[in-house]
ZADREN-542788 format. One record per residue (C-alpha): residue number from 1; x, y, z. Coordinates in pm, 1 decimal. Layout:
ZADREN-542788
{node NUM,{X,Y,Z}}
...
END
This chain:
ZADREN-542788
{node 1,{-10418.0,8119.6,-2582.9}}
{node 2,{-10178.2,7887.9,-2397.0}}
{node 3,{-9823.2,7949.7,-2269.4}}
{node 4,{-9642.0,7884.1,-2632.2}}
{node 5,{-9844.5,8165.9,-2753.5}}
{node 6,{-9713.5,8421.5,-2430.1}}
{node 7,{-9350.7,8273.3,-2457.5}}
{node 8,{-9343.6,8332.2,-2874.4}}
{node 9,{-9410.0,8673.0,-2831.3}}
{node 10,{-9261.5,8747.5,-2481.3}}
{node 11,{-8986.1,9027.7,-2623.5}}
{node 12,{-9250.5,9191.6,-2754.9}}
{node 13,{-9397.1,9263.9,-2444.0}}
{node 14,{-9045.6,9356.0,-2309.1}}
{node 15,{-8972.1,9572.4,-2558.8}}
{node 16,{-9307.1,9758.4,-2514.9}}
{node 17,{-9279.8,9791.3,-2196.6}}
{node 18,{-8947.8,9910.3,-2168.0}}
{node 19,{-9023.3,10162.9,-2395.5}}
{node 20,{-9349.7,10265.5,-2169.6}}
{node 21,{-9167.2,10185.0,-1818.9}}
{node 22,{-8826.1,10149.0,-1805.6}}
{node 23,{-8871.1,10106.2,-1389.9}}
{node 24,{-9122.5,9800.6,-1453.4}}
{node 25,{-8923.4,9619.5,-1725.5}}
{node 26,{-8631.7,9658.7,-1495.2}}
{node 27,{-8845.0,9482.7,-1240.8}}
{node 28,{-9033.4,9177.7,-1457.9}}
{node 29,{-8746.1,9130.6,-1742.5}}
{node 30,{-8594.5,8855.8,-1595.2}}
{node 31,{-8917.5,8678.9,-1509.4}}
{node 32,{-8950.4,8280.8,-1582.3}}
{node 33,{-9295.2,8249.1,-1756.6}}
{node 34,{-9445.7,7913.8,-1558.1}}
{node 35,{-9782.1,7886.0,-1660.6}}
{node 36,{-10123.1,8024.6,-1746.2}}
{node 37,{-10455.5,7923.8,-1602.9}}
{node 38,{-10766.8,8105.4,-1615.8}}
{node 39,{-10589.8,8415.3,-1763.8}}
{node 40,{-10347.3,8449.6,-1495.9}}
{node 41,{-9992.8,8428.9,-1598.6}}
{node 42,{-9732.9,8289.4,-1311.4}}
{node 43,{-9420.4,8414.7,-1350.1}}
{node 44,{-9083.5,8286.3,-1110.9}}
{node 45,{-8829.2,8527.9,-1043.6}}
{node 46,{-8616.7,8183.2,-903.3}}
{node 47,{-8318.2,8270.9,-1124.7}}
{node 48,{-8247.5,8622.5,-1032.8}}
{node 49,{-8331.9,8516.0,-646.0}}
{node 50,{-7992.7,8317.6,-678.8}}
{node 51,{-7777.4,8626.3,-817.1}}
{node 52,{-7932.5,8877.7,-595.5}}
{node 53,{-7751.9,8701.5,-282.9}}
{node 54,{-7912.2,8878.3,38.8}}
{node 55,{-8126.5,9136.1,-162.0}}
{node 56,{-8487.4,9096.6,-187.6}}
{node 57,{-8608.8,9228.7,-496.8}}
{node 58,{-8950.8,9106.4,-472.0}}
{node 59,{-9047.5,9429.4,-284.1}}
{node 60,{-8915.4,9653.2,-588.8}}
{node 61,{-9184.0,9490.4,-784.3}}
{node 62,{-9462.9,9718.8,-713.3}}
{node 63,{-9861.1,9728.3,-788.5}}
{node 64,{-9778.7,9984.8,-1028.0}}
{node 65,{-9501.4,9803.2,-1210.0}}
{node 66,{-9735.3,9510.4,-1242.4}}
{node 67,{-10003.5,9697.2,-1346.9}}
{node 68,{-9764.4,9840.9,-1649.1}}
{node 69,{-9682.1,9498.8,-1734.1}}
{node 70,{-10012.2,9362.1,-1783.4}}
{node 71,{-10090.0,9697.5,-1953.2}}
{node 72,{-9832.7,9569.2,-2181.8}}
{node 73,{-9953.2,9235.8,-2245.7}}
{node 74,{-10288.6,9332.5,-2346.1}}
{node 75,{-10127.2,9594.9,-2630.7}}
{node 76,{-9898.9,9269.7,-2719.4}}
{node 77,{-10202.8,9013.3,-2739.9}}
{node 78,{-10533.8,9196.2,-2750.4}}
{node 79,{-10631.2,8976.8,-2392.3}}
{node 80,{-10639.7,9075.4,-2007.8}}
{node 81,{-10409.1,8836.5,-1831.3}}
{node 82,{-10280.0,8905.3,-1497.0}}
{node 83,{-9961.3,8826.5,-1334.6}}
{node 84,{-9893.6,8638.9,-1036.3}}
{node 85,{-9557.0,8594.2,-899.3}}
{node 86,{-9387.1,8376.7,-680.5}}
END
């Protein structure tokens, strides 16, 4: 699996998990998929950083939110992947 195969199906996983965790999708839906190594998926959160002006929504992502997400992923492609942001 490579990051063509996560990007092709990438609403699927959004649509899942808002579905499962409305909270979480709010939190990773705007996520920029950068790469995957090892089965860790980096996601950049660089364009909503430039709407969000002073806010720092990095600390609204929680463990649990994360957690729901790769939950979600491994429904979506039958694979644990974890996410790393940045």
């Amino acid at each position: 699996m490579d990051l063509a195969d996560i990007r092709s199906r990438w609403n699927e996983v959004l649509d899942l998990l808002e579905r499962e965790n409305r909270i979480a999708w709010l939190a990773f839906f705007d996520a920029r998929l950068v790469s995957l190594n090892n089965n860790e998926l980096r996601l950049s959160f660089i364009d909503a950083e430039k709407l969000s002006g002073a806010h720092d929504y990095a600390q609204a992502r929680k463990d649990s939110h994360r957690h729901a997400l790769e939950s979600a992923i491994k429904q979506v492609y039958g694979v644990s992947i974890a996410i790393i942001t940045e």
